[in-house]
C-alpha positions in Angstrom: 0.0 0.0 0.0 1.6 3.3 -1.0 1.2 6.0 1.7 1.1 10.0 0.8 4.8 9.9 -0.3 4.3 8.0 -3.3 6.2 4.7 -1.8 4.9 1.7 -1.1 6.1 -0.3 2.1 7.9 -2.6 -0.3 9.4 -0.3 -1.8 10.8 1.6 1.4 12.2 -2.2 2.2 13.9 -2.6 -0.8 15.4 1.0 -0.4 16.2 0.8 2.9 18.1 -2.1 2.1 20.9 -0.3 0.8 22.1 0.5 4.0 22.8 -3.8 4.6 25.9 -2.8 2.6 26.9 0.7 4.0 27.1 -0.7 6.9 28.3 -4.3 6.6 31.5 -1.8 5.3 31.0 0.9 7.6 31.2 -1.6 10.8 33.9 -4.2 9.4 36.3 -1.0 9.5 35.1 0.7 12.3 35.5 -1.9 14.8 38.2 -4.0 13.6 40.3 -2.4 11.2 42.2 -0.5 13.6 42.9 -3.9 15.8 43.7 -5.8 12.1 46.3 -2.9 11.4 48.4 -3.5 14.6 47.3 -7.1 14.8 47.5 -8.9 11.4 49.1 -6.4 9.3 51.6 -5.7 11.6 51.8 -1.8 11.3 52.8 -0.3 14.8 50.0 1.2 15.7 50.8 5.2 15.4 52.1 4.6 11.6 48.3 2.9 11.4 46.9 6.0 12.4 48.3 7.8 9.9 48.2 5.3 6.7 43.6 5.8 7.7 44.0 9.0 8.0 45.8 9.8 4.8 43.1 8.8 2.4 40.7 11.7 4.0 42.5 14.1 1.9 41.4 12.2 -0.9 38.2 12.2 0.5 37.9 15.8 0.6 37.7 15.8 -3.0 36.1 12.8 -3.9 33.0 12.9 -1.8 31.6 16.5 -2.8 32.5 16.0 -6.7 30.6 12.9 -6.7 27.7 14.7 -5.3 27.8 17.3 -7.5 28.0 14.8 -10.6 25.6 13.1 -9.2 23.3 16.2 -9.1 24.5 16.8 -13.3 23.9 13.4 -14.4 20.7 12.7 -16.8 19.4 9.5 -18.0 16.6 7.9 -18.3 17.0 5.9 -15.0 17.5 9.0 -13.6 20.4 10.6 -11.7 21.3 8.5 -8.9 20.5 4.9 -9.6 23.1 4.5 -12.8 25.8 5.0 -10.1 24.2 1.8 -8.2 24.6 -0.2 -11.2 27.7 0.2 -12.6 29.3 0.7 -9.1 27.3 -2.4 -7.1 29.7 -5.1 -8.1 33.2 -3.4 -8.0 31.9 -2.0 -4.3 31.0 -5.2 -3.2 34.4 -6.7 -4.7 36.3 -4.0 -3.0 36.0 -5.5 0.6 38.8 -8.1 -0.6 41.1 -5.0 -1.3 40.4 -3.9 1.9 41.3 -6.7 4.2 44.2 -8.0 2.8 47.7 -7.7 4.5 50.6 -8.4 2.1 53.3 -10.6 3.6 55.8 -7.7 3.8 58.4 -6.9 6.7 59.0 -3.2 5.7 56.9 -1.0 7.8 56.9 1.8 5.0 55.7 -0.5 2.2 52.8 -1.6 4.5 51.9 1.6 5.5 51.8 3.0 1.5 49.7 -0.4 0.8 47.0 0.3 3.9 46.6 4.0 2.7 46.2 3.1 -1.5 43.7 0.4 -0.3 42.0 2.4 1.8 41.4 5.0 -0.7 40.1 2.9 -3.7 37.8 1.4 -1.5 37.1 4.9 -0.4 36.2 5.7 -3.5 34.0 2.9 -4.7 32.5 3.0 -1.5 31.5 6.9 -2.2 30.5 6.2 -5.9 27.7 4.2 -4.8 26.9 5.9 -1.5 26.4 9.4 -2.1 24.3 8.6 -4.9 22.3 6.3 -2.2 21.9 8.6 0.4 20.7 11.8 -1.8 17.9 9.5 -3.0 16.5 9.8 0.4 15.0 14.0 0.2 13.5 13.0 -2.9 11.8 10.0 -2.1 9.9 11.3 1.2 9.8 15.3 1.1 7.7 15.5 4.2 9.6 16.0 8.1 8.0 12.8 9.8 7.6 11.0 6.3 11.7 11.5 6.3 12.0 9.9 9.6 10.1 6.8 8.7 12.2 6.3 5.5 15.1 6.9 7.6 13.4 3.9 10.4 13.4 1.6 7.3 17.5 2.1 6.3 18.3 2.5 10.2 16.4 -0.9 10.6 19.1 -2.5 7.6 21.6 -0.6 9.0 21.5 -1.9 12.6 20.7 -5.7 11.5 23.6 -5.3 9.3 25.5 -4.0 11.8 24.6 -6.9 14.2 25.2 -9.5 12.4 28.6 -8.5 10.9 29.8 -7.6 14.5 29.1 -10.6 15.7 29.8 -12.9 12.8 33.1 -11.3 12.0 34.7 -12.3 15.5 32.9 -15.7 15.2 34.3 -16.4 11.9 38.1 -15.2 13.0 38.1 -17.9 16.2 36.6 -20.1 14.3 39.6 -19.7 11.4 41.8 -20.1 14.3 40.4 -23.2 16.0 40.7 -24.8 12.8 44.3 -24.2 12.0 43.6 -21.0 10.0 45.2 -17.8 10.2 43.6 -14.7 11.5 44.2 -13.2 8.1 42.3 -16.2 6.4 39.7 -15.2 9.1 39.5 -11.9 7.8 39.5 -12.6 3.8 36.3 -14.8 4.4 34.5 -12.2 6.4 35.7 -9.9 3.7 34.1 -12.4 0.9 31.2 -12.8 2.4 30.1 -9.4 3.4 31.4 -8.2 0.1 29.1 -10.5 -2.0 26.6 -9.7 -0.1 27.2 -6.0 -0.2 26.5 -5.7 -4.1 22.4 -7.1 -3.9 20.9 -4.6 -2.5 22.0 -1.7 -4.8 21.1 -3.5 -7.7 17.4 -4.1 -6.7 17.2 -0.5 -6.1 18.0 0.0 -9.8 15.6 -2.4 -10.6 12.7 -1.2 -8.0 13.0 2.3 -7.0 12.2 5.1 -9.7 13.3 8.8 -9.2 11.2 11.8 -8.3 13.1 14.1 -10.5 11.0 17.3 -12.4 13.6 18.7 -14.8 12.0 22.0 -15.0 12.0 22.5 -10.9 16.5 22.9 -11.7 18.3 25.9 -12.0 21.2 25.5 -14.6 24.3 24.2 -13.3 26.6 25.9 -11.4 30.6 25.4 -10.6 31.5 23.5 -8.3 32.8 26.4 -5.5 29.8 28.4 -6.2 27.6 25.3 -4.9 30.1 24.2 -1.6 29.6 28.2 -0.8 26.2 28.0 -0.6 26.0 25.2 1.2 28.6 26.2 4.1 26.1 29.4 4.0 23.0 27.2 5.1 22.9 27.6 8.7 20.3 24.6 9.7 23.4 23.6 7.5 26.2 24.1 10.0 24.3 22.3 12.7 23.5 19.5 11.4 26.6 19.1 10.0 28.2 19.7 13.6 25.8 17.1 14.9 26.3 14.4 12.2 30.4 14.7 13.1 30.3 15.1 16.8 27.7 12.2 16.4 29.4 10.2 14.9 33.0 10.3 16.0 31.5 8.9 19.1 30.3 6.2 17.8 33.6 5.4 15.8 35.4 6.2 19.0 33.1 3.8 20.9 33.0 1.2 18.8 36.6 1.5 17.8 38.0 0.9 21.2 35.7 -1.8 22.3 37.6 -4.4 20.9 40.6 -3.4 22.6 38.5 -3.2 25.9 36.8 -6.2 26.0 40.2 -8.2 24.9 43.1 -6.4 26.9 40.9 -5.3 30.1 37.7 -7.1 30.5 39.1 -10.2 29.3 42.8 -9.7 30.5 44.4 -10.5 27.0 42.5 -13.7 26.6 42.0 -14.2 22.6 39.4 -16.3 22.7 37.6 -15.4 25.8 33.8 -16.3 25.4 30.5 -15.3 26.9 27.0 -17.3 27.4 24.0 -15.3 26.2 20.7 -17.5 26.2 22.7 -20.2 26.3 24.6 -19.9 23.9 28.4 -19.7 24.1 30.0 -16.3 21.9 33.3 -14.6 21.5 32.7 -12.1 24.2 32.9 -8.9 20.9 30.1 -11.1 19.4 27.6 -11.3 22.6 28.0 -7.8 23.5 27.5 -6.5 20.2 25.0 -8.4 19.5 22.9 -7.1 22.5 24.1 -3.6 21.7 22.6 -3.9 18.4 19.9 -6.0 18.5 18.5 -3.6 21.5 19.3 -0.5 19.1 16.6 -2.5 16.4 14.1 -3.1 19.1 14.0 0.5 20.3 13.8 2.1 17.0 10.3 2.7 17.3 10.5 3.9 20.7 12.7 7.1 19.0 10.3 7.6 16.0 7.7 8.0 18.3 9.5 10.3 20.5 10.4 12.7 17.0 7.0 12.6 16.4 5.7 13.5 19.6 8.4 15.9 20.5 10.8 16.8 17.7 13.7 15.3 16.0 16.4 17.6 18.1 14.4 17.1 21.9 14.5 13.5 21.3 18.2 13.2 20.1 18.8 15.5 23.0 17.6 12.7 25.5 19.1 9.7 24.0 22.2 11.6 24.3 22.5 12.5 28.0 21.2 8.8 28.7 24.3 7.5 26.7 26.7 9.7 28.1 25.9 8.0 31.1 26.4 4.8 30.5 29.9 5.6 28.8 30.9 7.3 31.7 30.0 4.3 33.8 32.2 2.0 31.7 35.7 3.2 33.0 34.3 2.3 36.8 34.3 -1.8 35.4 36.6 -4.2 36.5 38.5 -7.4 34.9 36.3 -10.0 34.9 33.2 -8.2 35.0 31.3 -10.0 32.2 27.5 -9.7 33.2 28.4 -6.1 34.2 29.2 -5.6 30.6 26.4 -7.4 28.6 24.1 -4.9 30.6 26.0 -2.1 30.3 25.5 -2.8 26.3 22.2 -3.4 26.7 21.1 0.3 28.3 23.9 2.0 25.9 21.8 -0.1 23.2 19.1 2.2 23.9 20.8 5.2 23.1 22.6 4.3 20.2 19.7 3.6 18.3 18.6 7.4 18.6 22.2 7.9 17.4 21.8 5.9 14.4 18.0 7.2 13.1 17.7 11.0 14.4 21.0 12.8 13.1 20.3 10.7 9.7 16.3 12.1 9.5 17.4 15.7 10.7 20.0 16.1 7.9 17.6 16.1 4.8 15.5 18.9 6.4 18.3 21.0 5.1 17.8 20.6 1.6 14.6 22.6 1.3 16.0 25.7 3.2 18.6 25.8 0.5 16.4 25.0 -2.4 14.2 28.3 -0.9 17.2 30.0 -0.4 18.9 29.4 -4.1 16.2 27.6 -6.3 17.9 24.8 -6.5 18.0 21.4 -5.4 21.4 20.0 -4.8 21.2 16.5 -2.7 24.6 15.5 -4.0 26.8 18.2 -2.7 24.9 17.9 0.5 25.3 14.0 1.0 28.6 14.1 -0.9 29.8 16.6 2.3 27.5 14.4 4.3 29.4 11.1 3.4 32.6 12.9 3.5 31.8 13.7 7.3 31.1 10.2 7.7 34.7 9.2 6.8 36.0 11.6 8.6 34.7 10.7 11.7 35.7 7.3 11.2 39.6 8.1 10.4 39.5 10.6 13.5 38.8 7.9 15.9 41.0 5.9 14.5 43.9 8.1 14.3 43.6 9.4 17.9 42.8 6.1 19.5 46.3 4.7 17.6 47.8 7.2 18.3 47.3 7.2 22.2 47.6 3.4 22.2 50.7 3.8 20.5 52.2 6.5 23.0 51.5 4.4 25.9 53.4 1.3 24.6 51.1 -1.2 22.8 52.5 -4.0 21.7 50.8 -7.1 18.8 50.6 -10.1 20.2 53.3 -12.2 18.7 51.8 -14.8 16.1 50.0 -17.8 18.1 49.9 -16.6 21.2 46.2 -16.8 22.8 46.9 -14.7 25.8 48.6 -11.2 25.9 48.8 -8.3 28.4 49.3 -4.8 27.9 50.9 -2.2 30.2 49.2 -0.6 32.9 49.9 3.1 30.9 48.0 1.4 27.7 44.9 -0.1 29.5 44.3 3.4 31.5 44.4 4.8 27.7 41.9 2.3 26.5 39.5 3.1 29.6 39.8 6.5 28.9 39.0 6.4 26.0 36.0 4.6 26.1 35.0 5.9 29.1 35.4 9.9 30.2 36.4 10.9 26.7 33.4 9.4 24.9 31.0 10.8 27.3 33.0 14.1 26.8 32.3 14.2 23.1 29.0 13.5 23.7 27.8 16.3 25.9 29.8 18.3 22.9 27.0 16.9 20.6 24.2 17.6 23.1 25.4 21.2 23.6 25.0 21.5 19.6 21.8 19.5 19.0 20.7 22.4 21.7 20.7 25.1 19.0 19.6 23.2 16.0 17.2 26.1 14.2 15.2 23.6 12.1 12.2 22.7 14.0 9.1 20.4 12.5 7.0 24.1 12.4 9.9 26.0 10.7 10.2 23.2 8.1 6.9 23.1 7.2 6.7 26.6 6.7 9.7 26.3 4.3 7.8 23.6 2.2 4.7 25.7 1.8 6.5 28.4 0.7 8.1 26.4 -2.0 4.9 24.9 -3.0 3.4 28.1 -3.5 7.0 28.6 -5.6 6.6 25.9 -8.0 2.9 26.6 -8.4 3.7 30.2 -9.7 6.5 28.5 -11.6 4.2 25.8 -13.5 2.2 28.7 -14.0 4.7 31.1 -15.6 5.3 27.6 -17.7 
């Protein structure tokens, strides 16, 4: 049944399904790459920092130009889905690249190897996801429609998310109980999640049509001309400081995890193990999978809240809840297993407002710009969007490597199950988890504070561009 959007609730499955493969890709790299790069690869871990962080430069070109060709392009498919076609496969393919170390002593050549991998799997990655995610405006226009939409990809996102993060660790030990290597481990989660990473985009080609009206387009403009008017959107600014502040939380968080549950909960046991229902898991696996799978459940719980309150009040309160529960993670101790599988239980709660409300506030921005300029340009906006998305990700890695690798971390050698760290490195990791991620989040609360774009001011902006385009079709 097709609601007052236009899409029907297959339809909003079928796109919402493109976020199975942003994040099988998104999560694979930001919880373990940083821990294969010191681990398996071998790179010491500040050199690590640096080789992720390199390929943002790239990044800063890449994301926005895709937008804006993304905004140029005209077929009869449309604008966006061509680039989920062509791209689908070599995206998908691209995992491989990714997670590959190359047998290689020299500490240079690995590094140079991390960062061109990185960046043409960077760039596949933003060929078919900026494309993806400017879609969304035009699909649902409305400010609660855009939330729903968003529930649908959030609801992929989060599943995909879930089970990647807790079949990744499963399929590691399980390479290692069998004689495997952890880098074998690692190619077959790559295979897997690559393959599977390619389906989705191609039934949005198939399924999805655009909502695209030619004569609604102001003729193109440079490149500069468009990134200035976008920096000059204010609603804009905040939600851009939102979306990174946001995020880089989350990277951080889930980024130093790993390292948490191996070197401190676990004291450097490898394949330390937790029962959840019964069922015996890598301890990574059973607490992400109650993180996650509580973030699905409680999805609802936050669209209701938007609609009731707003998008901003709502994010506001998930926020300061989560901020409690990561400062309460620096007060566990070794060995406090159950203490942890709650602990990711209530911080499930919160990061599922993480996940759907910064992603359903962003697209509100579009139609003060289009008011403002009389034009509509998704792609710059979810080009800088997915270039903010990187970012975050190659902050928190760089900074968490960084500190690990000032306060001495040291790889396990190859075949050992059980390692320690130093005192000075698991104080870092604590820290990190702990007061510094509730830090950045009371940064992000302090922004979402002053957001300008409320549901009243929005819909005021889409009246006034109704009554636009109906003096426009007139003057036609």
């Amino acid at each position: 049944m097709a609601e007052k959007n236009g899409l029907t609730v297959w339809q909003k499955l079928v796109y919402g399904s493109g976020d199975w493969s942003a994040a099988s890709y998104g999560t694979l790299r930001q919880v373990f790459y940083a821990i294969f790069l010191t681990d398996v690869v071998g790179l010491e871990a500040r050199l690590a920092s640096v080789a992720a962080l390199a390929g943002i430069v790239w990044d800063a070109i890449n994301d926005p130009l895709v937008g804006m060709l993304s905004d140029r392009v005209r077929t009869r498919w449309g604008r966006r889905r061509p680039f989920l076609l062509v791209f689908a496969i070599p995206f998908g393919a691209s995992f491989m690249l990714l997670w590959w170390a190359p047998p290689w002593e020299s500490q240079a050549a690995l590094a140079v190897w991390v960062t061109l991998a990185f960046m043409i799997s960077d760039t596949l990655e933003t060929l078919i996801g900026v494309p993806f995610s400017a879609l969304l405006p035009e699909l649902s226009p409305g400010y609660d429609d855009r939330t729903v939409l968003t529930g649908f990809r959030i609801f992929f996102n989060l599943l995909a998310s879930l089970v990647t993060a807790v079949a990744a660790p499963m399929i590691v030990d399980g390479a290692l109980q069998s004689g495997l290597t952890q880098q074998q481990g690692y190619l077959l989660v790559a295979a897997l999640f690559g393959g599977l990473a390619a389906v989705p985009f191609l039934l949005i080609f198939a399924f999805i049509r655009e909502r695209f009206t030619p004569s609604r387009q102001a003729a193109a403009v440079p490149f500069q001309v468009s990134i200035r008017s976008a920096w000059q959107n204010i609603p804009f600014r905040f939600a851009a400081a939102i979306y990174m502040l946001n995020w880089i939380t989350f990277d951080m968080v889930a980024l130093a995890l790993p390292f948490y549950l191996l070197y401190w909960i676990s004291q450097g046991d490898l394949l330390a193990s937790v029962t959840l229902s019964g069922i015996e898991l890598p301890i990574e696996s059973a607490v992400f999978a109650l993180l996650l799978l509580t973030s699905v459940i409680f999805l609802p719980a936050w669209m209701f809240a938007s609609r009731r309150l707003d998008k901003r009040r709502a994010y506001i309160i998930g926020m300061v809840f989560w901020a409690g529960v990561q400062a309460a993670l620096s007060f566990l101790q070794p060995g406090q297993t159950t203490a942890i599988v709650w602990m990711s239980f209530l911080a499930g709660i919160s990061v599922s407002a993480a996940h759907i409300l910064p992603d359903a506030m962003f697209p509100d921005v579009i139609e003060w710009d289009e008011l403002r300029t009389g034009r509509r340009q998704e792609g710059i906006y979810f080009g800088v969007k997915n270039f903010i998305r990187k970012l975050t990700g190659a902050l928190a890695t760089f900074i968490a490597l960084q500190v690990l690798g000032w306060t001495g971390y040291q790889s396990p050698p190859p075949g050992v199950l059980t390692f320690a760290q130093s005192p000075g490195t698991l104080n870092a990791i604590r820290f990190l988890i702990g007061p510094f991620g509730a830090a950045l989040l009371f940064s992000t609360i302090l922004t979402a504070w002053f957001y300008p774009l409320t549901r009243a001011r929005h819909n005021r902006i889409r009246k006034l561009l109704e009554m636009k385009h109906a003096f426009q079709r007139k003057d036609d």
